[in-house]
Wavefront OBJ file of the C-alpha trace (Angstrom):
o trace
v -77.063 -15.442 -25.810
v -77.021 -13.420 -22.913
v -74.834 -10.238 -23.101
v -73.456 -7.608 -20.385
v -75.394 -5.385 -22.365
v -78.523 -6.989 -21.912
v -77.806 -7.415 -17.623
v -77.588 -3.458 -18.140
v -80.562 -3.075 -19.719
v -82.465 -5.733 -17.251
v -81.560 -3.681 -14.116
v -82.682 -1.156 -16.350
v -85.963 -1.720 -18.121
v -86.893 -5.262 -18.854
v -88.745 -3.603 -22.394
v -85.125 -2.906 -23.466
v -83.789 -5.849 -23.177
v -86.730 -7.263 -25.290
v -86.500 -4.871 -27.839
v -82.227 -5.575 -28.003
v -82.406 -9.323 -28.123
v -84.642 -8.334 -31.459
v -81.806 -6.172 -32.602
v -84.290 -2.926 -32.451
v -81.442 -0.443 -31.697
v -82.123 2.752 -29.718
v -81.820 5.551 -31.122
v -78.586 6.249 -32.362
v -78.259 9.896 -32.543
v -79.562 9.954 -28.986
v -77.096 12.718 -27.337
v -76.809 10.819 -24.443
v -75.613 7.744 -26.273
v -73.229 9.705 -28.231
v -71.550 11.298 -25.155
v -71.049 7.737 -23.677
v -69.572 6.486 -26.563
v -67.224 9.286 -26.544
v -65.951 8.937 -22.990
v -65.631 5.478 -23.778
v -63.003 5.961 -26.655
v -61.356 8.974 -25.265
v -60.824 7.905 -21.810
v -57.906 5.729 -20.380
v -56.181 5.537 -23.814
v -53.098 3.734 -22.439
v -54.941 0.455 -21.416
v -56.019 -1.818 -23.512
v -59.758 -1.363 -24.511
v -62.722 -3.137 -25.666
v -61.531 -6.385 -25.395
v -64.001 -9.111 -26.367
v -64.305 -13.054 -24.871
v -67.209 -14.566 -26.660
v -70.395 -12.864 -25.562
v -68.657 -9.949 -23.254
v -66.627 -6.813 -24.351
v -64.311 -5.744 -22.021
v -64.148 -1.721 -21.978
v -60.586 -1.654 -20.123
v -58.249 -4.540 -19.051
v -55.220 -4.366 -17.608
v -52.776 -6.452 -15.065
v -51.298 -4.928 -11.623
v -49.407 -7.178 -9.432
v -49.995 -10.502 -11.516
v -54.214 -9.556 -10.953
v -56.037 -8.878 -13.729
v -58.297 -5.953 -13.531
v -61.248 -5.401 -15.647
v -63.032 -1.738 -16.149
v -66.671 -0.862 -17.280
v -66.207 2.829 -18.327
v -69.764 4.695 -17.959
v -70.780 8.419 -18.144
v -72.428 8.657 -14.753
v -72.907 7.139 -12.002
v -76.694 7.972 -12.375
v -77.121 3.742 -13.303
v -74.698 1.994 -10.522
v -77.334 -0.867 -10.145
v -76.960 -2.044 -13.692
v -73.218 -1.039 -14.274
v -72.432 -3.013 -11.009
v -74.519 -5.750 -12.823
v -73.111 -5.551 -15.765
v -69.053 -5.480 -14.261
v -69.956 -8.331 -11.916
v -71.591 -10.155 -15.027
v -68.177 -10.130 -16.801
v -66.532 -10.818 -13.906
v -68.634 -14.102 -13.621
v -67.936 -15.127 -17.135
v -64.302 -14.871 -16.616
v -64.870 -16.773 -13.687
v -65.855 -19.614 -15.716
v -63.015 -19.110 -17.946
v -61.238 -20.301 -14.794
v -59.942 -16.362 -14.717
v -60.199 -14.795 -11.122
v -60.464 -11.146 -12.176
v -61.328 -8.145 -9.994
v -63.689 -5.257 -11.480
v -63.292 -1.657 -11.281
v -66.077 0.729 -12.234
v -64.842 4.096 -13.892
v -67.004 7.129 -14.363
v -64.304 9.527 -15.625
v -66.642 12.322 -16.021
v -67.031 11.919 -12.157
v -63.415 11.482 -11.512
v -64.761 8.513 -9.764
v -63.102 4.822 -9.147
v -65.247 2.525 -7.631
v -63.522 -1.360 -7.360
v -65.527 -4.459 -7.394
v -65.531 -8.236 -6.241
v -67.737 -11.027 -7.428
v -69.677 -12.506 -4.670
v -71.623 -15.597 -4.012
v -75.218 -12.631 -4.124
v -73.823 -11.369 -7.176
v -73.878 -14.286 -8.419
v -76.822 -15.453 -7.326
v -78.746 -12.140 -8.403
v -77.552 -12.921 -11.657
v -78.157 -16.304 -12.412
v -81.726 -15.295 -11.825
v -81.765 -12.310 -13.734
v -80.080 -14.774 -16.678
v -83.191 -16.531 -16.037
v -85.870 -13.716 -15.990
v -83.675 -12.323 -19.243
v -84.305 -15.530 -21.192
v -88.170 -15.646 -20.488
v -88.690 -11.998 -21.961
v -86.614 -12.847 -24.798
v -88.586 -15.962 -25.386
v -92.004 -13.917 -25.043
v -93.756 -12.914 -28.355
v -94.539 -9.524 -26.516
v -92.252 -7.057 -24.996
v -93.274 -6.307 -21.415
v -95.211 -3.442 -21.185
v -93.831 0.536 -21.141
v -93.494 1.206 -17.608
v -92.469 4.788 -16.698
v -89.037 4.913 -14.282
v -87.050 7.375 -13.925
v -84.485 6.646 -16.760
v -87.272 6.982 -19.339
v -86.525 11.052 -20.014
v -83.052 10.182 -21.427
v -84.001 6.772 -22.833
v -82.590 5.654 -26.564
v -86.395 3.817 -26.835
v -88.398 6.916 -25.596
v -90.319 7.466 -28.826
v -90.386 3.332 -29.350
v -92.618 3.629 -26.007
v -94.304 6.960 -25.420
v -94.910 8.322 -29.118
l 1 2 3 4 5 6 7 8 9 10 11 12 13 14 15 16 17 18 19 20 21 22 23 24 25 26 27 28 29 30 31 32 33 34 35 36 37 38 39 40 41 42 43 44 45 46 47 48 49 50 51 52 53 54 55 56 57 58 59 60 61 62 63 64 65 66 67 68 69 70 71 72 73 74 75 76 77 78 79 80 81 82 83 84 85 86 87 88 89 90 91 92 93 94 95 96 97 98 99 100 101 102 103 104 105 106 107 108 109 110 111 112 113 114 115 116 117 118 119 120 121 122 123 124 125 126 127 128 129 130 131 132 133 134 135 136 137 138 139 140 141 142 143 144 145 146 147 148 149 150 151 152 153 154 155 156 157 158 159 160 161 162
């Protein structure tokens, strides 16, 4: 089943999202990880958080104005690609729900808001990145370690450069 984490992973590194759907975790202890997780808990601690609808978990969601508005807290805006992938992902799910939702990307870190609308590219980027998703989980292989510029910090690093 296809998850937002795995969209962030895909716009990413496809080799991650191989090595998830295979439930080989990154490296836990992984600073980086840690901090995220910790601006995740600690920040916007009077919505309601991690909400989860079947294959999505929803970091913040709240209503304004009869809309509902749905968050995807991340550390940095280093990764806007896949967070906007990942937002607009969950935003298409809910979609299907029959739930119009609007997305809001938060990097409080950054002190940065950044709001977000489903369109018809979004979703057409990501019904084919569903599709590319569920050929390399299918493959025996993982794709092979391809150096990008989010390898330094990388959870994986050792899985693919020791």
């Amino acid at each position: 089943m296809i998850t937002g984490t795995l969209i962030w992973y895909y716009h990413i590194c496809p080799r991650e999202v191989w090595l998830m759907s295979r439930q080989l975790t990154p490296w836990e202890e992984n600073p980086f990880i840690e901090l995220g997780r910790l601006i995740s808990q600690e920040s916007y601690e009077r919505d309601t958080k991690e909400v989860q609808i079947e294959n999505i978990v929803i970091d913040v969601i709240k209503t304004q104005d009869e809309e509902v508005i749905i968050g995807e807290v991340k550390k940095s805006s280093r990764f806007i690609k896949s967070a906007t992938m990942q937002l607009a992902f969950y935003l298409f799910k809910l979609k299907e729900y029959g739930i119009n939702a609007k997305g809001i990307l938060l990097f409080p870190k950054e002190k940065r808001r950044i709001p977000l609308s489903l369109t018809k590219e979004m979703e057409e980027e990501l019904n084919l990145a569903i599709d590319r998703i569920n050929q390399i989980i299918k493959s025996e292989t993982p794709p092979p370690a391809t150096k990008n510029k989010f390898c330094a910090k990388c959870g994986y690093r050792e899985f693919c450069w020791a």
